[in-house]
N, C-alpha and C positions, 0 to 999 in steps of 0.2 A: 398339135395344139387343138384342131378340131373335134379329133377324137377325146380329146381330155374334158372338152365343150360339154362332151354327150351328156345328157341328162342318164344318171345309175350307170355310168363308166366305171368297171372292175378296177378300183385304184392296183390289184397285185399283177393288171397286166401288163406283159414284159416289153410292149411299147414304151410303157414309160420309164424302164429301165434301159432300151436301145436308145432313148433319145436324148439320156444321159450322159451313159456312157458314151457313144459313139457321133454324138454331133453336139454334144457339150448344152444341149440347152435344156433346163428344167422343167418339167413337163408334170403338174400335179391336176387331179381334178378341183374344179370351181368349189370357192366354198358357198354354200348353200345361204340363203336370204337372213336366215336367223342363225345360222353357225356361231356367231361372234357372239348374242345371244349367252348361246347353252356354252361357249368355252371356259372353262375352268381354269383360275386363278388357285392354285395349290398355297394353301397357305406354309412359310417355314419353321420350321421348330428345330431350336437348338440340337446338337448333337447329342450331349451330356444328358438332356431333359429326357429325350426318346430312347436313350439307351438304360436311363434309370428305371424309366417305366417298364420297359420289355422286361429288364429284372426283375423287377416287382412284381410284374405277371408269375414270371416263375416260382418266385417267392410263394405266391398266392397258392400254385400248384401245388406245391409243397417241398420242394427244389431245396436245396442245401444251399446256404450263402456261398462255397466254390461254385458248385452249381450254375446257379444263378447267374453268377457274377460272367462265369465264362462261357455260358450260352449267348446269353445277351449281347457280349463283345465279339461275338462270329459272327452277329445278325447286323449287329450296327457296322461293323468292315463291311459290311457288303454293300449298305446304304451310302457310305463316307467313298466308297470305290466306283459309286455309279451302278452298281447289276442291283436292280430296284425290285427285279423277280425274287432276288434272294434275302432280301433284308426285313424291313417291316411289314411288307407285302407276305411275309409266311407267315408270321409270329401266331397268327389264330387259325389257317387253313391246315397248313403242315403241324402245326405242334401243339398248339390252345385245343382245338377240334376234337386232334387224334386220340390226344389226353382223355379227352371228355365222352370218345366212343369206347376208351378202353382198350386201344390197341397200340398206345405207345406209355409206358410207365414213366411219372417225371424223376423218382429218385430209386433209381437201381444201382447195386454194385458192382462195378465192371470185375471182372475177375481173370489171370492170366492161368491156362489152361495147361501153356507147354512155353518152354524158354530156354534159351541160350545164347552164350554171350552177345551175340549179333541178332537173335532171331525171338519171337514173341509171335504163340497165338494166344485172342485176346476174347473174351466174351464180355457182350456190350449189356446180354441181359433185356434186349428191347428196352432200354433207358436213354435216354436223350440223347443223339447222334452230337448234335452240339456240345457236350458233355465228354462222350466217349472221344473223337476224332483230335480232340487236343491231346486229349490223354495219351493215345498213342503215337502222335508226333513227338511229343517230348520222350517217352521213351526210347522210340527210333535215334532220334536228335544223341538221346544220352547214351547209346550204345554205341553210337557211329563216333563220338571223342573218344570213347575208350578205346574200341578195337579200330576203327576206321570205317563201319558202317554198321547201320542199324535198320532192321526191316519186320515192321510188325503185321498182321495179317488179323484183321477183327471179323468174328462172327457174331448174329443176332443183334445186329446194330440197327439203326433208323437215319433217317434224314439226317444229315450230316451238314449243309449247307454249304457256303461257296468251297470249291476244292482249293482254292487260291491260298485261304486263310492258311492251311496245311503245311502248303510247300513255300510260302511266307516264312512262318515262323522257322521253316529248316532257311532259306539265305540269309534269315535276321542272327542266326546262331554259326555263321559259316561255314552249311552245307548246302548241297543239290538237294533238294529235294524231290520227290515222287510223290503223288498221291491219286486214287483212284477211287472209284464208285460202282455199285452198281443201280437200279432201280428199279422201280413196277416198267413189265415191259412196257414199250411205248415203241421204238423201231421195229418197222419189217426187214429181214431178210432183201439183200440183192435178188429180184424177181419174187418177189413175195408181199404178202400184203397183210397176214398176221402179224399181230407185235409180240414179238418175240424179246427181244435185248430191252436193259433200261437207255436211257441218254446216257449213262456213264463217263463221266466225264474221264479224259488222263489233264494231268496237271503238273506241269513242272514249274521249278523256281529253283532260280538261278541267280548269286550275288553280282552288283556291277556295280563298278564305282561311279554310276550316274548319278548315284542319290536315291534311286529306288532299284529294285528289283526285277528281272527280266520273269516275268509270271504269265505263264502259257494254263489258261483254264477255260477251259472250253467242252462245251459237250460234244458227241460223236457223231449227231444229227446235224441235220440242217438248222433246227430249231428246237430248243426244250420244253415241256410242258410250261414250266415257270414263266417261257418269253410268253407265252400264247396265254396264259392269263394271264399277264403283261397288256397284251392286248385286249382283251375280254374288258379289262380294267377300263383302259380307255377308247371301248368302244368303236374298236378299227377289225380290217380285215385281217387275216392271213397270210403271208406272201404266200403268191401260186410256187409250188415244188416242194413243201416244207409237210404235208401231211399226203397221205394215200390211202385210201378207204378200199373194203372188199371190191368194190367194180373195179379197181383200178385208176381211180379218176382221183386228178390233185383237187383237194380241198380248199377252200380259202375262207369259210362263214364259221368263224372262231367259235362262237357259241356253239354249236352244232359240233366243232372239233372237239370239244370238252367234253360234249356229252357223251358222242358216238366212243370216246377213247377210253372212259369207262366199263361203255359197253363192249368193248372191244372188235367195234365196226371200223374203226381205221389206227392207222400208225402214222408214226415220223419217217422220214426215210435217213437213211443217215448223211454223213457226208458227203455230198458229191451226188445228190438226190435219186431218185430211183431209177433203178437199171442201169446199165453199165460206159453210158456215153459222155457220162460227166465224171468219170472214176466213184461210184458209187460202193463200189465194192471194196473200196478203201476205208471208208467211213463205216463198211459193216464189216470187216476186219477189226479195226481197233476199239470198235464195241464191243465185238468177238473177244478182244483181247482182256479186254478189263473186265467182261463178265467171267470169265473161267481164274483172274486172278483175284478175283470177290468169291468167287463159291467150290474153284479145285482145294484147295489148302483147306477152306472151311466146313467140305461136304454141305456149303449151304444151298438153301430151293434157289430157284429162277421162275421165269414165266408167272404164268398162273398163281405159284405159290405166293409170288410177292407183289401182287397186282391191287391188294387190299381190300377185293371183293369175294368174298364166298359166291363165285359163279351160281351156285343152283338155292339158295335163299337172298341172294343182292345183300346180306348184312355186311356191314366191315369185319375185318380181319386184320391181324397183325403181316406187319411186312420184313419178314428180318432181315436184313441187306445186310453187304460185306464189303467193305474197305480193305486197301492199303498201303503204306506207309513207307518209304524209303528214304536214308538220311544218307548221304555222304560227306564226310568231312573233309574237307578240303586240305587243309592240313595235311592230311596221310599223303599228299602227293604231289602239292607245292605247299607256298606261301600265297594265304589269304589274299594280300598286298597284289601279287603279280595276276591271278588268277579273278581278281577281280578288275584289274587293270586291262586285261587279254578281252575279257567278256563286252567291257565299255567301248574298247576300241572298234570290236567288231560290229559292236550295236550303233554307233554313231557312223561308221561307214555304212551303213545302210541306211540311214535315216538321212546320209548326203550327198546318198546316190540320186540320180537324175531321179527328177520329177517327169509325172505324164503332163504333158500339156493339158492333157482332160479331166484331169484332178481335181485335189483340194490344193496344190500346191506343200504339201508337207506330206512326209513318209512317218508312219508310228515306229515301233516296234512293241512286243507284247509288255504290257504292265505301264505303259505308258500313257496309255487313256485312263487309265485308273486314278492316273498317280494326277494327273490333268484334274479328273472328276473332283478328288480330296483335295487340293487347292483352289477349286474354284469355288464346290460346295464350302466351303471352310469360309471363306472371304466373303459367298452369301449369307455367312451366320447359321449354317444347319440345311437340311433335306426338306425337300418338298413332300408334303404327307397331301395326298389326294381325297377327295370327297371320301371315295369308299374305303380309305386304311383310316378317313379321321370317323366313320362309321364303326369298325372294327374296333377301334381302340374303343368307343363309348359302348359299345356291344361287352366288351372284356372286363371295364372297370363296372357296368351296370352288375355283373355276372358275380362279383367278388367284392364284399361290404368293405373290404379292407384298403380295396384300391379305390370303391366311391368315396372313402373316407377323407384319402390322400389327393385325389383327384377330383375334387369336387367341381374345375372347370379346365378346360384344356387350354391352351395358345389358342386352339381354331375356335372355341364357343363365345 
């Protein structure tokens, strides 16, 4: 508690995480004289309200009403789920921006290259990953009723957003689902400090008669670009393990991590953070894994190619990433009925197994904080939109006469 006293105490140092965990008592640094001052009150805005507008954005683009319609509703799941890196927080950095540099198209046609009954490779065209990634779920989804499984493999894709949404819609259709990513490197290598790997998420979803969905989506890192400005946003540090820079030294000054990752002065480490004492090489394994199954199949680039900087002029560049897709239907091997019966049972034994004494007192299981976030969010009436996304929105509607037209004041103004 003394050390937490200090006047510029490192909040990511891992005292205040030993004195958590391991003597149960909360340990944060002092808030500052005017803290209370500068803290921010998010204002809320309807769910329906923000997901009409992101449409409209697109719209603005030049987006096709499916388009549109189905971009929008991957960005707003992610807002309605709680992962607040992936929903409104992108709509102008990842896609309004990239639109506007010229290195992602908003209305291209995806086109299927090679196919058979079970199997699809797909070209996304560099046209909206939002766009393409449902696309090919529902084909996967409809292959896997006919024959018993469906797996599609996308090339020349883009930002795709939360992987959840993916293998969602395969449990809401009664199958397994699979889905993956790759991205602009951002992880080093076990003993390495170049970023090599994207965060790559894997992501399963899996039906359970809980009422929601067992959905495992997660990136391969410790941390994803998305969380860290997350952070940036609101103005906090880094946790110490989560980035590593050419010296070898853990990063924690988030602005600085943004910048240097550009420049490709530091990386994420992946799971199990750098070197090999915390299974680190676990997490660059299944990086490993998801990057060769985004670019073996598609012959697509990695590294460098998809990092979005032309190294020797600094201009953007296109990033074409590679997804993919796996649906299993349940059906082919029981009854829906039993198989999601099997799934709950074993989920709710976990969740009533012994608690730590040093806990929160409650065990999750994956998708269950999610499902937590959309009931609570829901009952608040809508998402908290923060100073800098209700900046961004007036930044996008100033941008486009069609949306100042429609939008001539927001909920926040």
């Amino acid at each position: 508690k003394d050390f937490a006293a200090t006047p510029g105490v490192d909040k990511s140092d891992i005292l205040f995480a030993i004195g958590s965990s391991v003597f149960g008592v909360d340990i944060a640094p002092p808030k500052t004289a005017n803290s209370d001052e500068e803290e921010e009150t998010p204002v809320i805005v309807d769910f329906d309200y923000m997901k009409q507008f992101m449409k409209d954005v697109f719209l603005s683009y030049g987006c096709t009403e499916d388009q549109a319609e189905i971009s929008s509703d991957v960005l707003i799941e992610a807002d309605k789920r709680g992962i607040d890196s992936h929903g409104l927080g992108r709509l102008k950095p990842i896609y309004c921006d990239r639109i506007d540099k010229g290195i992602l198209w908003a209305n291209k046609p995806i086109e299927i290259i090679k196919e058979t009954e079970t199997t699809a490779l797909v070209d996304g065209n560099l046209g909206l990953g939002l766009y393409i990634g449902p696309y090919c779920m529902r084909l996967a989804i409809e292959k896997a009723k006919k024959y018993g499984v469906g797996f599609v493999a996308v090339q020349r894709s883009t930002h795709y957003g939360i992987a959840g949404y993916y293998t969602s819609m395969a449990a809401d259709a009664g199958c397994v689902g699979l889905s993956g990513t790759n991205a602009r490197p951002s992880i080093a290598a076990t003993f390495g400090v170049e970023p090599m790997l994207g965060t790559n998420p894997l992501c399963f979803g899996i039906p359970s008669d809980d009422g929601f969905p067992f959905v495992i989506d997660c990136a391969t890192s410790v941390n994803q670009r998305g969380k860290i400005e997350k952070y940036a946003r609101e103005g906090v540090d880094t946790p110490r393990g989560a980035v590593i820079d050419n010296e070898g030294i853990e990063r924690t000054d988030t602005e600085g991590i943004l910048r240097d990752m550009v420049l490709g002065k530091c990386a994420l480490t992946p799971l199990g953070g750098a070197g090999d004492k915390m299974g680190g090489y676990k997490g660059y394994g299944w990086a490993t894994t998801v990057e060769l199954l985004c670019t073996a199949f598609q012959s697509g680039p990695f590294g460098d190619e998809i990092c979005g900087i032309d190294r020797s002029t600094g201009e953007p560049k296109p990033m074409p990433l590679g997804h993919f897709f796996l649906a299993i239907n349940i059906e082919s091997l029981c009854s829906l009925e039993t198989f999601k019966k099997n799934t709950g049972n074993l989920l709710r034994a976990l969740r009533q197994s012994r608690k730590s004494p040093k806990g929160p007192g409650r065990i999750w299981t994956a998708g269950e904080l999610e499902n937590d976030a959309r009931i609570s969010r829901t009952a608040q009436g809508g998402m908290k939109v923060p100073k800098v996304l209700q900046q961004n929105m007036i930044d996008l509607r100033d941008q486009h006469p069609d949306l100042k037209e429609k939008y001539g004041k927001f909920p926040f103004e």
